[in-house]
C-alpha positions in Angstrom: 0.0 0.0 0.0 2.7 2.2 1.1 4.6 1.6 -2.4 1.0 2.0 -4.5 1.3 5.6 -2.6 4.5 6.3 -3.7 4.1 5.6 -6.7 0.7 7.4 -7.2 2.3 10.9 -6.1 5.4 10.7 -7.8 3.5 9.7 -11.1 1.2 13.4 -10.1 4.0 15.0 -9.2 5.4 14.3 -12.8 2.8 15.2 -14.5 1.8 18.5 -12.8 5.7 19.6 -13.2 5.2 19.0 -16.8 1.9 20.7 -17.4 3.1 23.6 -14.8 6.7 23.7 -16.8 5.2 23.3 -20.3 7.4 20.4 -21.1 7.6 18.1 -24.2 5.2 18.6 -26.8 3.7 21.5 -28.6 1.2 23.3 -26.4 -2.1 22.6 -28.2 -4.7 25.1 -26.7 -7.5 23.6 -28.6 -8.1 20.9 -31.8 -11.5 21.5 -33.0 -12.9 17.9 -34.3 -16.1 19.8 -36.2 -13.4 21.4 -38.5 -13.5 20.0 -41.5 -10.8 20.1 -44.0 -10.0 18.7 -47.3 -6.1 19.0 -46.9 -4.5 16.0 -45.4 -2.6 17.5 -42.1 -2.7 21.2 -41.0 -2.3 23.3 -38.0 -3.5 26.8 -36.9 -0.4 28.4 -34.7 -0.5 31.6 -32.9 2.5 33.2 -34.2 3.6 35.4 -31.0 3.0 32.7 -28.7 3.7 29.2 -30.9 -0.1 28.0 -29.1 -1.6 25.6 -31.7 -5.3 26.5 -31.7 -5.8 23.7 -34.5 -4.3 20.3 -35.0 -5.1 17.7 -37.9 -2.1 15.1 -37.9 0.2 18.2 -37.6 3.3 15.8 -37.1 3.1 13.4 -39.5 5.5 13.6 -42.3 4.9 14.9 -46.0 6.0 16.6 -49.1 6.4 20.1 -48.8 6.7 21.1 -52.5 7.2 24.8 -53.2 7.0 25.7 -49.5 10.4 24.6 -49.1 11.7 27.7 -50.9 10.6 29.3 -47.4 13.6 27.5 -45.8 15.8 28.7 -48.8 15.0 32.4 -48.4 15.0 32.6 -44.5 18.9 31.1 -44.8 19.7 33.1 -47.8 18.8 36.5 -46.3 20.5 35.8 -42.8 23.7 33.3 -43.8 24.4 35.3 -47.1 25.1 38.8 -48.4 22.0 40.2 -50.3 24.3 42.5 -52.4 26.3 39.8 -53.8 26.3 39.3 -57.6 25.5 35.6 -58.9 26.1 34.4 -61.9 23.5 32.1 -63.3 24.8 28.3 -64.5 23.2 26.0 -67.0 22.1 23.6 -63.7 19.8 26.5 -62.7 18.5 27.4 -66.7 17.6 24.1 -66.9 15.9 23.2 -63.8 12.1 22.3 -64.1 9.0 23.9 -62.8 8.1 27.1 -62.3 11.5 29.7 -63.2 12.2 33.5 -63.5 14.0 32.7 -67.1 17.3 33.3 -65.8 20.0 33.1 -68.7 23.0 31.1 -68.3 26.2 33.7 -67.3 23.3 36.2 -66.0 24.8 38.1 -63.2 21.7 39.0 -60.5 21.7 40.3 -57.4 21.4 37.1 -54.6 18.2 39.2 -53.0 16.3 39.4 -56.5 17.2 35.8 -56.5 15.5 35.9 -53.1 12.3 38.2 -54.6 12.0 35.5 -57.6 11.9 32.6 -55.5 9.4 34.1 -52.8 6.8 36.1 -55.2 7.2 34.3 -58.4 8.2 30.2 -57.3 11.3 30.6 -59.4 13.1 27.3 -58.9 16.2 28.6 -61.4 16.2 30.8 -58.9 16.7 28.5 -56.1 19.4 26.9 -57.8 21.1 29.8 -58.3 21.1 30.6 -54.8 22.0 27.4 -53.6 25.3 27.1 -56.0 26.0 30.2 -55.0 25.6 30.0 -51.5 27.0 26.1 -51.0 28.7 25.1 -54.7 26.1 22.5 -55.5 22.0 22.0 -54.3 23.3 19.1 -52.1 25.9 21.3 -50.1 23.3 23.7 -49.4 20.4 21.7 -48.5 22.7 20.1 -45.7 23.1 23.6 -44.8 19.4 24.1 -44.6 18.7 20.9 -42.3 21.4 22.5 -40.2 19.6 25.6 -40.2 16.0 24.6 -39.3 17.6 21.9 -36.9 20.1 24.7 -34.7 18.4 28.0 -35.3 14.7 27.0 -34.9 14.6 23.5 -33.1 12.7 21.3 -35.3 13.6 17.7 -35.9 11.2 15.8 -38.3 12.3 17.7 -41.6 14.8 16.7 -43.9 15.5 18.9 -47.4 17.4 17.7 -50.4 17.0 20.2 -52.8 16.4 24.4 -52.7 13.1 24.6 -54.3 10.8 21.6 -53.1 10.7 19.4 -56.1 9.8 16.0 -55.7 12.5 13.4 -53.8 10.7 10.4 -51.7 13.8 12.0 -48.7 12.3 15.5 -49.0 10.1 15.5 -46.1 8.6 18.1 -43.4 5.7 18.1 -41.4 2.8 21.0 -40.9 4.2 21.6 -37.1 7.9 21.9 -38.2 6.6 24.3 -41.4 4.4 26.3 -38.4 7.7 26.6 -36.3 9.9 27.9 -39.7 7.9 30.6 -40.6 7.3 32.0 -37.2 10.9 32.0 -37.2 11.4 33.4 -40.9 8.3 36.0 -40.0 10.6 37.6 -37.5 12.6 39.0 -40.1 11.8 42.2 -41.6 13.4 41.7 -45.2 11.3 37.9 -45.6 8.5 39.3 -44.2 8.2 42.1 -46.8 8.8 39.7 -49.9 6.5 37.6 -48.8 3.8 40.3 -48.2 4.9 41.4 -52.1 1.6 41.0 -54.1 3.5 42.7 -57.2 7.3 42.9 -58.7 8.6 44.5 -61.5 10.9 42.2 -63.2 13.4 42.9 -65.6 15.8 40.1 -66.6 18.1 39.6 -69.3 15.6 36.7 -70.4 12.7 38.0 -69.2 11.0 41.5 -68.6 7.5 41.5 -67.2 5.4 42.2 -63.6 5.5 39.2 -61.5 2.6 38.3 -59.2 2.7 37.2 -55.8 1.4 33.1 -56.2 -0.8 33.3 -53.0 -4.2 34.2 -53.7 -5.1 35.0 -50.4 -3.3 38.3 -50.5 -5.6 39.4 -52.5 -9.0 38.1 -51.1 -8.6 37.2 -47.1 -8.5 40.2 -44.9 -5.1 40.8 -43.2 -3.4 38.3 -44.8 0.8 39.0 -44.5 2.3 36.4 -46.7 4.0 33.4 -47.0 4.1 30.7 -49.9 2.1 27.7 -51.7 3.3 24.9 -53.7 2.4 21.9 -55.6 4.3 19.0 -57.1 1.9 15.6 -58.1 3.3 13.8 -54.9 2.9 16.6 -52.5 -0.5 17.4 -53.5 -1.0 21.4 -53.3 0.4 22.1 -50.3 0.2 26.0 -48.5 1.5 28.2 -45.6 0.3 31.3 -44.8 0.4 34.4 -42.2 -2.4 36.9 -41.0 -3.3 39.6 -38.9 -6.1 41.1 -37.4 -5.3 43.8 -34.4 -2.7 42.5 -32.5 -3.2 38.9 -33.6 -1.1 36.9 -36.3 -2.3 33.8 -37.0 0.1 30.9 -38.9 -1.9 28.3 -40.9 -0.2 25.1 -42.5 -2.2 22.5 -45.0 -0.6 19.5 -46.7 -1.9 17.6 -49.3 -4.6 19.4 -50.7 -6.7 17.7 -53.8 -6.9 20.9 -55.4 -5.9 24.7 -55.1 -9.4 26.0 -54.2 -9.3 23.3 -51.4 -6.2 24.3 -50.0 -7.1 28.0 -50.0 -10.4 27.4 -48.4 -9.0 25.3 -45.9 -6.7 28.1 -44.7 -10.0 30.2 -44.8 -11.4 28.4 -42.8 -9.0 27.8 -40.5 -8.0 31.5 -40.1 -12.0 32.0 -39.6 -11.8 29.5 -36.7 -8.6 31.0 -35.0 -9.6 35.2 -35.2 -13.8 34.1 -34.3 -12.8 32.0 -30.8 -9.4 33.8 -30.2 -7.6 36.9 -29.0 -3.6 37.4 -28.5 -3.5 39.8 -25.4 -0.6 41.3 -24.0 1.0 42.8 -20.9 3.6 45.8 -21.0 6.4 45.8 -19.6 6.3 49.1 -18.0 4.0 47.9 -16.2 4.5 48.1 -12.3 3.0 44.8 -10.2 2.3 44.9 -6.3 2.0 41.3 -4.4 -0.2 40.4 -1.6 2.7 42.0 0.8 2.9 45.6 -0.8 6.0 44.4 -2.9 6.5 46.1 -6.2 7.6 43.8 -8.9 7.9 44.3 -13.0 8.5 41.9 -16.3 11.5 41.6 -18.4 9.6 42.1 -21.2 6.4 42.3 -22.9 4.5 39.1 -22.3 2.2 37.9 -24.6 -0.8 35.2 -24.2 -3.8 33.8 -25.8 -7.1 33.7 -24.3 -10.9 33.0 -25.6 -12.2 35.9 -27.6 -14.3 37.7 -24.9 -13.0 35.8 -22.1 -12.6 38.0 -18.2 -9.3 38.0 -17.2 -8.0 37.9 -14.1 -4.6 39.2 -13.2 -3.0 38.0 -9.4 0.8 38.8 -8.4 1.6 36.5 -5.3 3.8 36.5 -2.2 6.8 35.1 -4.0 6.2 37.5 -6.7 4.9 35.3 -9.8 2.4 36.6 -11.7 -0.4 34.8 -12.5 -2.9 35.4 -15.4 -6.1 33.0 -14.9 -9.1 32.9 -17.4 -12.7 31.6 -16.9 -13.2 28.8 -14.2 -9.4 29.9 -12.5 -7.7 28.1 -15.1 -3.6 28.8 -15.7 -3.5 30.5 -19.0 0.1 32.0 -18.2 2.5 32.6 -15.2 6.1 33.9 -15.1 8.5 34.9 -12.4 8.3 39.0 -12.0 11.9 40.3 -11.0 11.6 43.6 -8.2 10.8 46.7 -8.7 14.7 48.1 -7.6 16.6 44.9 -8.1 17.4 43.4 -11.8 18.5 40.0 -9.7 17.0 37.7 -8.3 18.1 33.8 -6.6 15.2 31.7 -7.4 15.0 28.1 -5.6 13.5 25.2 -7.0 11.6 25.1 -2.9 9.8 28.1 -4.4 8.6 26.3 -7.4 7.4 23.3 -5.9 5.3 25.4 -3.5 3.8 27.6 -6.4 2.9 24.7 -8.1 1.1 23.5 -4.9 -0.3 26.9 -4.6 -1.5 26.7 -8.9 -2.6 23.3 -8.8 -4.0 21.8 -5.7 -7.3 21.1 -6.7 -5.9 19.5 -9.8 -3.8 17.4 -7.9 -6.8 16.0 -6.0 -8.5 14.7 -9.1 -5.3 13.3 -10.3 -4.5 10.9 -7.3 -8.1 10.2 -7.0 -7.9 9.5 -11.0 -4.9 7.2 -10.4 -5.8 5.8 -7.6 -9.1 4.2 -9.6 -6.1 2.9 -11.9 -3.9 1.2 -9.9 -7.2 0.1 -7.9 -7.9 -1.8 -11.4 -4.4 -3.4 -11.8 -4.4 -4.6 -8.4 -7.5 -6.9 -8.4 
C-alpha cells in the first residue's frame, strides 16, 4: 500500500511539473474535431505565442513542394550577403517547374534571387542561390537541415534540394513548417517579400510584372504572406500568415486535392482561429504589487492567448509570480516577476514546488483520486 502511494504521487508530481513547466510537446490550446478540411494534415499556430489553436495530424511527415523555398530564403537572407552578384549556371536554366527565365552567365543580385523565389516560385532561382551559397543544391540543403535543426529547433524535416521538387527524402511536417515561418516571419526583409503582391521584373531573359502566387493576398483580410506549392506527390500544399489587431495567425495544410481546397481550408481555418481567439498582452512598464505591498515588473512584454471575450484575471503572489487565470481559475500564463529596484534575483526550486502546490492543488486531487481508480484496477 505504502509503495501504491508512492508511486501514485510521484506519477502526479510528474505530471503537474510537466503541465506547470510546459514540457515536451507543442502546447495545443484547442483541436477543433467539427473542422473539416479537405487537406490531409494542417495546424493553426499563434505566431507570437507558438499556441496551436488547430491540429489535424500536424506531425506526421509529407511533401512540402514549393513551400520549401521558405527554408531557402530565410537562410539566404540571414547566412548570405544580399548584395552579392550571382552568376547564373546551366544547372539552374535548366531546372524544371516554375523559373524567373534566368539566362546562363546572368549576373543577378542574390536578394532578387530571393524576390524570384518568394513572389514568383522561381526554382532557377533556387538553384542559383543554392550554387552560389554552397557550390552545389546538395551542399546547401545540408546547410538548410542545419539551419531549421540549430536556429529554430525542429527535428522531423529533412530537405534535399532548394526549391521543393519531388524526392521520396524530402520530407517536413505541418508543425515543423508552423515553427519555420514564425521563425522566418521575424525577419523584416522575408516578411516584406513575402507580403509582395507585385514585382517589377526585368531580366536579361525575361521582362514582365510578377505576381505574388498566394491568392489570399488578394482576397482574405489581413493576410501577410507566405508561400504555396504543388508538385503531383505533394498534393498542393500551403503556408500562410495573418493579422487582425494585434493577432497573427500561422496556418499550414498538406496535401490538398486541389488549389481551391487548400485555400479554403486556410480560410477556414483562419476563420476559426480570429472568431474564438484573442492574442493579449502585458507591457512591460508595467509596475506589479503582491499580496505584501512588494512592487515587482516583467523583463519584457509578455504575450498570451485567451478565448475571444474571455474575463481575465490578473493575481501577483507573495513570492512574486504573476499569474494570469481565465474563466473557471484556469492557468493561462504565469512567469517569475523580478523587483521593482533589483534586476536579480536567486530563485529556488523550494519556491517552485510550493507555487505549483499553490497553482494546482485542486488539480492534484483529481489526479490521485484518478490514479488511484487505476492502480485500484491493476491490483485486483
Amino acid at each position: 500500500m505504502k509503495r501504491t502511494s508512492i508511486m501514485t504521487s510521484t506519477l502526479c508530481l510528474v505530471v503537474i511539473l510537466s503541465f506547470y513547466f510546459n514540457i515536451g510537446t507543442p502546447n495545443v490550446v484547442s483541436a477543433n474535431e467539427t473542422l473539416s478540411l479537405h487537406s490531409e494534415t494542417a495546424i493553426l499556430m499563434d505566431a507570437e505565442t507558438g499556441e496551436i489553436l488547430f491540429n489535424q495530424k500536424m506531425e506526421q511527415t509529407m511533401y512540402p513542394a514549393s513551400i520549401t523555398k521558405i527554408v531557402t530564403a530565410i537562410v539566404a537572407i540571414e547566412e548570405g550577403n544580399l548584395a552579392d552578384i550571382v552568376t547564373v549556371s546551366s544547372e539552374a536554366v535548366n531546372v524544371t517547374g516554375t523559373r524567373v527565365y534566368l539566362l546562363e552567365d546572368e549576373r543577378v543580385p542574390l536578394l532578387k534571387l530571393v524576390q524570384g523565389l518568394l513572389i514568383s516560385s522561381g526554382n532557377d532561382a533556387g538553384t542559383a542561390i543554392a550554387e552560389h551559397m554552397s557550390g552545389s543544391e546538395e551542399q546547401f540543403s545540408e546547410l538548410m537541415n542545419t539551419f531549421v535543426k540549430e536556429k529554430i529547433g525542429i527535428h522531423q524535416t529533412h530537405f534535399t534540394n532548394p526549391h521543393g521538387l519531388y524526392d521520396e527524402n524530402h520530407l517536413t511536417t505541418a508543425y515543423d513548417m508552423a515553427k519555420i515561418t514564425q521563425y522566418a516571419m521575424q525577419n523584416e526583409m522575408f516578411r516584406e517579400i513575402v507580403g509582395t503582391k507585385e514585382m517589377e521584373w526585368i531580366g536579361e531573359g525575361w521582362e514582365t510584372v510578377i505576381y505574388n502566387h498566394n491568392r489570399l493576398l488578394w482576397n482574405y483580410e489581413g493576410a501577410t504572406g507566405v508561400k504555396n506549392g504543388f508538385v503531383r506527390k505533394s498534393g498542393y500544399t500551403l503556408v500562410t500568415t495573418a493579422k487582425r489587431d494585434e493577432m497573427e495567425l500561422i496556418a499550414v495544410t498538406l496535401n490538398a486535392p486541389s488549389a481551391d481546397h487548400a485555400y479554403n481550408d486556410m480560410k477556414a481555418l483562419f476563420d476559426y482561429g480570429f472568431d474564438h481567439y484573442h492574442t493579449n498582452v502585458i507591457f512591460s512598464n508595467n509596475v506589479f504589487q503582491s499580496e505584501k505591498g512588494e512592487r515587482y515588473v516583467l523583463d519584457e512584454d509578455l504575450y498570451f492567448l485567451s478565448n475571444r471575450n474571455e474575463e481575465i484575471s490578473i493575481r501577483v503572489n507573495s513570492l512574486g509570480r504573476l499569474w494570469v487565470r481565465g474563466e473557471g481559475d484556469r492557468i493561462i500564463e504565469t512567469v517569475r516577476l523580478k523587483p521593482e529596484e533589483s534586476p536579480k534575483e536567486t530563485v529556488t526550486m523550494m519556491e517552485d514546488i510550493e507555487e505549483v502546490k499553490e497553482a494546482s492543488q485542486s488539480f492534484l486531487d483529481k489526479l490521485l483520486s484518478h490514479f488511484q481508480s487505476i492502480l485500484s484496477i491493476f491490483s485486483v
